[in-house]
Legacy VTK file of the C-alpha trace (Angstrom):
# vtk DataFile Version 3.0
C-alpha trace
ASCII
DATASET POLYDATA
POINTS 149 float
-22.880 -88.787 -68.413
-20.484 -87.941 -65.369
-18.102 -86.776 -67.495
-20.252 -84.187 -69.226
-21.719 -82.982 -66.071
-18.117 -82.505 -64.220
-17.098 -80.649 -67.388
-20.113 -78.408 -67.650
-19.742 -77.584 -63.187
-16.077 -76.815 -64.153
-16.767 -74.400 -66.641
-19.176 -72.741 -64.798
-16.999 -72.480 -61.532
-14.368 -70.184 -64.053
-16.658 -68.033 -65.677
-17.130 -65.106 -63.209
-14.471 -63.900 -60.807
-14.878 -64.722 -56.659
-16.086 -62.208 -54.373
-11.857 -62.095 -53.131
-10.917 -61.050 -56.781
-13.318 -58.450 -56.679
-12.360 -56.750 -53.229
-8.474 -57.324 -54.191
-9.454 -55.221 -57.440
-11.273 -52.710 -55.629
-8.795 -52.189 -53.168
-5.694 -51.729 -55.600
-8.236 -49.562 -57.469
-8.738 -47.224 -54.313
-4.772 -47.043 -53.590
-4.272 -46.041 -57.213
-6.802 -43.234 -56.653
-5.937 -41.869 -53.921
-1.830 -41.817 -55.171
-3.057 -40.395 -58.338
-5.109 -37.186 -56.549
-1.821 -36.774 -54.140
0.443 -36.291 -56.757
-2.283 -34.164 -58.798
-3.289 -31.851 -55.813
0.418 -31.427 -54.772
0.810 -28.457 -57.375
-2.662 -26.921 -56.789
-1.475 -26.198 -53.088
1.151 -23.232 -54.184
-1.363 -21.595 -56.723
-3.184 -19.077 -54.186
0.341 -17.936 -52.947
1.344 -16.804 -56.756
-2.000 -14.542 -57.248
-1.015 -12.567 -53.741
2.375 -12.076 -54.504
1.243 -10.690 -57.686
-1.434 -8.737 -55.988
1.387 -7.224 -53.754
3.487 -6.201 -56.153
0.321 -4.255 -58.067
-0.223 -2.982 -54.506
2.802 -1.435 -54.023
3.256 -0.811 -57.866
0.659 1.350 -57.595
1.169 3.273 -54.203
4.574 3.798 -55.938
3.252 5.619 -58.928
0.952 8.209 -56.933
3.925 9.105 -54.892
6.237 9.276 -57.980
3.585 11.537 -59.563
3.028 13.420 -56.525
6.975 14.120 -56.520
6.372 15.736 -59.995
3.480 17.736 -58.999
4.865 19.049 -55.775
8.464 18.828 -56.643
11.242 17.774 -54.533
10.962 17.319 -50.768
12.446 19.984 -48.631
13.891 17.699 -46.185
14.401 14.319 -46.158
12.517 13.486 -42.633
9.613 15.292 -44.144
9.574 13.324 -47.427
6.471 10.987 -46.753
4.183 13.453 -45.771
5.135 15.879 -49.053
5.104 12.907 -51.488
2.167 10.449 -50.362
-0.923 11.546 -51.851
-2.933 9.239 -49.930
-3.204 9.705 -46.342
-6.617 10.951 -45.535
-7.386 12.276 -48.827
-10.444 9.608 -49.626
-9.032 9.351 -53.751
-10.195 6.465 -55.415
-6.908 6.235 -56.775
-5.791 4.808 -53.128
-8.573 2.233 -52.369
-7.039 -1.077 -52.000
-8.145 -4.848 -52.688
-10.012 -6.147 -49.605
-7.726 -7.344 -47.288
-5.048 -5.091 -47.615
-3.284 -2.980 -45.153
-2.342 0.911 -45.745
0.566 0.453 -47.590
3.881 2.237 -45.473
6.136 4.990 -47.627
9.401 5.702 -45.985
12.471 7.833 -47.568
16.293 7.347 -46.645
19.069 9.483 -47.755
20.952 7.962 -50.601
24.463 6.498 -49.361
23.038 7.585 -45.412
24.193 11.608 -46.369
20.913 13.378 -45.724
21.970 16.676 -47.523
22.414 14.860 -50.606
20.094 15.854 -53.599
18.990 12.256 -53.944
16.515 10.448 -51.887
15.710 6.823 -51.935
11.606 5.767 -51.438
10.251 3.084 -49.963
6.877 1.371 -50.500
5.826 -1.412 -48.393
2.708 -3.255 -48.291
1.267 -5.947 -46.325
-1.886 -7.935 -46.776
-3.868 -9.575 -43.873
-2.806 -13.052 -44.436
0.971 -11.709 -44.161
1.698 -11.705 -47.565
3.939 -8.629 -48.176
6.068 -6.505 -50.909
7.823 -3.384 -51.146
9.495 -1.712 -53.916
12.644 1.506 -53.387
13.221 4.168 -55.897
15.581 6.463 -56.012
14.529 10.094 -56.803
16.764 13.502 -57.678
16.819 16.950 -57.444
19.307 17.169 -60.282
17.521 20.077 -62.069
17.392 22.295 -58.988
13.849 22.509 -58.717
LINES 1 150
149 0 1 2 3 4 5 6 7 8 9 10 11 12 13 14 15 16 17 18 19 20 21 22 23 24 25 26 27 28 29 30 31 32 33 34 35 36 37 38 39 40 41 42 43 44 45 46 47 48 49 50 51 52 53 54 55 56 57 58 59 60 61 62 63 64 65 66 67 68 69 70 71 72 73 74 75 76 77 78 79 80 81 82 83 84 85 86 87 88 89 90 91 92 93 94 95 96 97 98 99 100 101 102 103 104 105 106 107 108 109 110 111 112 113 114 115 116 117 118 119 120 121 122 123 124 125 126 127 128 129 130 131 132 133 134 135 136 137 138 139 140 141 142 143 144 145 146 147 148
């Protein structure tokens, strides 16, 4: 009868796992998780920066087409120093055209003389655009006066 009750105690001392198992499990368990969310999460962190540098570009994309229309409507600037003022639309005029996203500064439109000669027939502008977290784009296009106009 010793026999069969030492057998029966030693099966029963194997058949669940000790309270050391279990935290040694749950540990390794935690240290898995957390390694799994770091490497997981490490992409997510760049995602916000793609959507404003898209945003820019539409920003200044689309300053860039009201002056580019503007240039057709009113033709080609006089002078080069007076180019913004002729060929931005924008300034003061309250179009909806103009309104930009929340959190967007006024976006900036310079010109330069092509190749630095301001009496050339070609003038170079420039569209910049900053947003309030510092995210910024610009865009240059070079217009012509080759018809005369």
């Amino acid at each position: 009868m010793s026999t069969l009750w030492s057998r029966r105690s030693h099966i029963q001392a194997q058949a669940g796992l000790t309270l050391l198992e279990m935290i040694l499990f749950i540990v390794v368990l935690g240290v898995a998780g957390v390694a799994l969310l770091a490497t997981l999460s490490a992409p997510l962190t760049g995602a916000g920066e793609q959507t404003r540098a898209l945003t820019a570009a539409q920003v200044v994309q689309a300053r860039m087409e009201l002056v580019l229309g503007q240039k057709r409507k009113a033709g080609y600037p006089e002078d080069v120093s007076d180019c913004k003022a002729e060929l931005d639309p924008c300034p003061g005029a309250g179009l909806s055209a103009c309104a930009l996203p929340a959190g967007w500064n006024e976006p900036t439109v310079s010109c330069e003389a092509w190749n630095g000669n301001p009496t050339d027939e070609h003038v170079v502008v420039v569209v910049s655009a900053t947003s309030a977290e510092g995210t910024s784009s610009s865009a240059r296009t070079l217009i012509t006066n080759l018809g005369g106009s």
